[in-house]
Backbone as numpy.savetxt, mean C-alpha at the origin, in Angstrom:
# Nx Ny Nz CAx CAy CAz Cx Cy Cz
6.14 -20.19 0.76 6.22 -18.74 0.60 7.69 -18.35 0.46
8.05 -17.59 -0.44 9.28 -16.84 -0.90 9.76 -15.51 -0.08
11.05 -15.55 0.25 10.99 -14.37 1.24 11.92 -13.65 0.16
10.91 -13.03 -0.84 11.79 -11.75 -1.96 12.09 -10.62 -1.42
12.84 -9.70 -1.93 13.44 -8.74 -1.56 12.78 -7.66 -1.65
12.57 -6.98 -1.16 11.90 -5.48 -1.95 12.19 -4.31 -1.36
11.94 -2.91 -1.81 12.06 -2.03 -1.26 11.55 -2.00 0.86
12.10 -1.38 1.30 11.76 -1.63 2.57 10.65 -0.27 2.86
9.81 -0.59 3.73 8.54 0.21 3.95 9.06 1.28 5.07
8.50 2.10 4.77 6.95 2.76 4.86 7.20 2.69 3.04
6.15 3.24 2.18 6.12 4.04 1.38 5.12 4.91 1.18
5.48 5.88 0.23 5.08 6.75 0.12 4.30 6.79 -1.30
3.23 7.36 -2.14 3.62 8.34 -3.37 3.32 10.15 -3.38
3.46 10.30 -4.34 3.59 11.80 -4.61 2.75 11.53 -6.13
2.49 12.75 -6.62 2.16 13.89 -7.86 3.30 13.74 -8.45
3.61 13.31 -9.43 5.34 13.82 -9.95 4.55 13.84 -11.66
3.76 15.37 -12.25 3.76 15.41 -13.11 5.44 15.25 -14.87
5.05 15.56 -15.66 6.40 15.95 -16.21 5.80 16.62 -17.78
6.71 17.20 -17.77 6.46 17.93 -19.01 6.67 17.27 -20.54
5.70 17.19 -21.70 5.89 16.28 -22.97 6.74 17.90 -23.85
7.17 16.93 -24.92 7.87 17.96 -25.80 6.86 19.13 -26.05
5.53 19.25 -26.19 4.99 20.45 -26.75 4.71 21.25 -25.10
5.29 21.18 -24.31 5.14 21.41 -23.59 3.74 21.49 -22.23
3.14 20.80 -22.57 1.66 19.86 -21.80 2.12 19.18 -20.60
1.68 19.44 -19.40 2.07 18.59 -18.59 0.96 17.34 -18.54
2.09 16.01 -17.90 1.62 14.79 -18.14 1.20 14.55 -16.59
0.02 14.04 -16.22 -0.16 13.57 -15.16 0.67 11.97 -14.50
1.40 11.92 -13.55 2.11 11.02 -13.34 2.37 10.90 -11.41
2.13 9.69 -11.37 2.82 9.38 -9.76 3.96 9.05 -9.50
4.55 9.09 -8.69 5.98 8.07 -8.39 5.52 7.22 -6.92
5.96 6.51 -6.57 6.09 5.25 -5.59 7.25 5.34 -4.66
7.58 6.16 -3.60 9.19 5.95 -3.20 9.08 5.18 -1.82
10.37 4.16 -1.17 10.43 3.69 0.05 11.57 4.22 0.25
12.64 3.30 0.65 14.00 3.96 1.06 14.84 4.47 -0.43
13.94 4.21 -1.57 14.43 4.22 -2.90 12.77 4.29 -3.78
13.22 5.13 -5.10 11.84 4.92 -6.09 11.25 3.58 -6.52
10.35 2.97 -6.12 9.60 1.66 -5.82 9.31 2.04 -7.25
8.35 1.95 -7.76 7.95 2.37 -9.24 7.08 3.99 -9.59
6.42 3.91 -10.91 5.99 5.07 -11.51 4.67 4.20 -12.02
4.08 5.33 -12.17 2.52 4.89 -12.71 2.56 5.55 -13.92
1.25 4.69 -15.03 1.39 4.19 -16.22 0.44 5.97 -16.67
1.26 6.95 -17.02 1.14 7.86 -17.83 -0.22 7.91 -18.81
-0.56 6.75 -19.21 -1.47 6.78 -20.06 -2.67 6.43 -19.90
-3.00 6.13 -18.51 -3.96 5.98 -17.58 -5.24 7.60 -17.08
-6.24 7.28 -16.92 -6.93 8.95 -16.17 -5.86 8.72 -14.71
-5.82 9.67 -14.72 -5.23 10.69 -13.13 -5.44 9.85 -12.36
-6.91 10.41 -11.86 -7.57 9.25 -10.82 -7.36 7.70 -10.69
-7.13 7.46 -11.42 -7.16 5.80 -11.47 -5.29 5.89 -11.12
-4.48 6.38 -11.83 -3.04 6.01 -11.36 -2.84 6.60 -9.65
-3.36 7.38 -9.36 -3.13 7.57 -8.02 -4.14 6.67 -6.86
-5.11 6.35 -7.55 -5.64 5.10 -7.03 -4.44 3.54 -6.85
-3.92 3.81 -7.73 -3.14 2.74 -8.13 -2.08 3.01 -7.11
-1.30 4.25 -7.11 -0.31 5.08 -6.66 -0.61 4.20 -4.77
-1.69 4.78 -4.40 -1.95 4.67 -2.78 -2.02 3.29 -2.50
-2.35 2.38 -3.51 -2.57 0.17 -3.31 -0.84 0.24 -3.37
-0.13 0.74 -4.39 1.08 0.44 -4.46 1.59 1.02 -3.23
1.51 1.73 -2.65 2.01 2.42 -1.37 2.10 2.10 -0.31
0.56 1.39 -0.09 -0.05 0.96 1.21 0.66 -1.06 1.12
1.29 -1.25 0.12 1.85 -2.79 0.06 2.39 -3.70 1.04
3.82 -2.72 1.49 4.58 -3.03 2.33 3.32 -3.64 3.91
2.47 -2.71 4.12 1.89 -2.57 5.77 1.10 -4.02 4.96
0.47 -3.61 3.62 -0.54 -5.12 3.87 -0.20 -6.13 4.01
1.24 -6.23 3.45 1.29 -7.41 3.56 1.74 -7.83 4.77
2.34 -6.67 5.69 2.76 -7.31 7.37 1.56 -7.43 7.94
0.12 -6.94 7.46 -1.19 -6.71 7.85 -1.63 -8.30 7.70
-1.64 -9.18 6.97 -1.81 -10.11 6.29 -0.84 -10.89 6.92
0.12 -10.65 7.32 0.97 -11.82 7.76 0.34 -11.88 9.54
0.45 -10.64 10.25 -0.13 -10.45 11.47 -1.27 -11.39 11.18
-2.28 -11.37 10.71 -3.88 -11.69 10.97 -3.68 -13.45 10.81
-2.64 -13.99 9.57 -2.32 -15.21 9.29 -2.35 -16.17 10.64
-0.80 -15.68 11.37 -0.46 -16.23 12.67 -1.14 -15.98 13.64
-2.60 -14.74 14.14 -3.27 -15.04 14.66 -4.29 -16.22 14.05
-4.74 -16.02 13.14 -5.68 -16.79 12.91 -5.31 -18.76 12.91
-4.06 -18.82 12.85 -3.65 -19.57 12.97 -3.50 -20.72 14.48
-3.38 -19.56 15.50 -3.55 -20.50 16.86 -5.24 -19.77 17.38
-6.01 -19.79 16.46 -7.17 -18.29 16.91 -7.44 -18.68 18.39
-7.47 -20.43 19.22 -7.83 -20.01 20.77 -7.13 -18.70 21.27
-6.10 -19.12 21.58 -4.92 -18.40 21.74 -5.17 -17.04 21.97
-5.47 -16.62 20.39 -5.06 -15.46 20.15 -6.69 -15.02 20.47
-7.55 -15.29 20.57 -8.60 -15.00 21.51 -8.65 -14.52 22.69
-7.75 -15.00 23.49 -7.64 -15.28 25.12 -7.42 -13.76 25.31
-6.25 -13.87 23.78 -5.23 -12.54 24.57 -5.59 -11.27 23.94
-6.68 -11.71 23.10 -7.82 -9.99 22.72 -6.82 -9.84 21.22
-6.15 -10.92 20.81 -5.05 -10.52 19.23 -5.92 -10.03 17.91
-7.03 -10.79 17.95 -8.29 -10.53 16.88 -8.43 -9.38 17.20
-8.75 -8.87 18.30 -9.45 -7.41 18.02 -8.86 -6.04 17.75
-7.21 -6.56 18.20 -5.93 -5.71 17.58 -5.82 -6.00 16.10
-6.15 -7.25 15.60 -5.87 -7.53 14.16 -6.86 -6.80 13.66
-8.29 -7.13 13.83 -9.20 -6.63 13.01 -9.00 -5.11 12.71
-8.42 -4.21 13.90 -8.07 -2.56 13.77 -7.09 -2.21 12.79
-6.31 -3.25 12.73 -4.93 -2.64 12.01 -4.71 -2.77 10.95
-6.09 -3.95 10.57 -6.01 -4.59 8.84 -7.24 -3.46 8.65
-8.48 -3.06 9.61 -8.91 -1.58 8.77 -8.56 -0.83 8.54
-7.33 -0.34 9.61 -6.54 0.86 9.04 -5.96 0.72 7.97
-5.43 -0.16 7.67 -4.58 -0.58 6.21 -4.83 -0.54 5.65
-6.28 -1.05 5.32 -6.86 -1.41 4.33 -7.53 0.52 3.86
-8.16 0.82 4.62 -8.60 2.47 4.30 -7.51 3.16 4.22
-6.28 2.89 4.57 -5.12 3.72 4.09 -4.92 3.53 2.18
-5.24 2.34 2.17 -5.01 1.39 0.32 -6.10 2.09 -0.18
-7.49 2.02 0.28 -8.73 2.71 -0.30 -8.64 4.07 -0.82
-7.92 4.87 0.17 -8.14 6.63 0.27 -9.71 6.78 0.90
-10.33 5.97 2.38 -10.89 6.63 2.74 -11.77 4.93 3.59
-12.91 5.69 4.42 -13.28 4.48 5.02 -13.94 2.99 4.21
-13.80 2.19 4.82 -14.06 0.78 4.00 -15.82 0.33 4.67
């Protein structure tokens, strides 16, 4: 596993329409962490880029979500004894329904 660089978490997105030359507004997201993470693909329905918008958002937690559940699952007696599963299982649903927009 590669330890790449990336924007640092939380993130966020937003609505960040913009206006085309005939003056039409364009439906558009932005992605920000401590800096603009990316933009969603303009040429997409609404719905689907802000779908996109909230997976891109929710990244940063999954993947510490995913790393948490790894190293329990990894010694699982262990992490049995000490009730870690049942903290993992909560925090990868929250995550995960945070990525969804709603319960899983």
């Amino acid at each position: 596993m590669t330890n790449a660089a990336h924007t640092p978490g939380p993130w966020e997105y937003q609505y960040s329409p913009y206006t085309s030359q005939d003056g039409q507004e364009i439906p558009a997201f932005e992605v920000h962490g401590e800096h603009k993470v990316c933009d969603t693909n303009e040429n997409r329905p609404s719905e689907e880029q802000e779908a996109n918008a909230r997976l891109i958002a929710a990244a940063p937690e999954l993947f510490q979500t995913l790393l948490f559940f790894f190293n329990i699952m990894h010694d699982y007696q262990s992490s049995a004894r000490k009730d870690y599963i049942t903290h993992a299982m909560a925090t990868t649903r929250d995550v995960l329904e945070k990525a969804k927009g709603g319960a899983i």
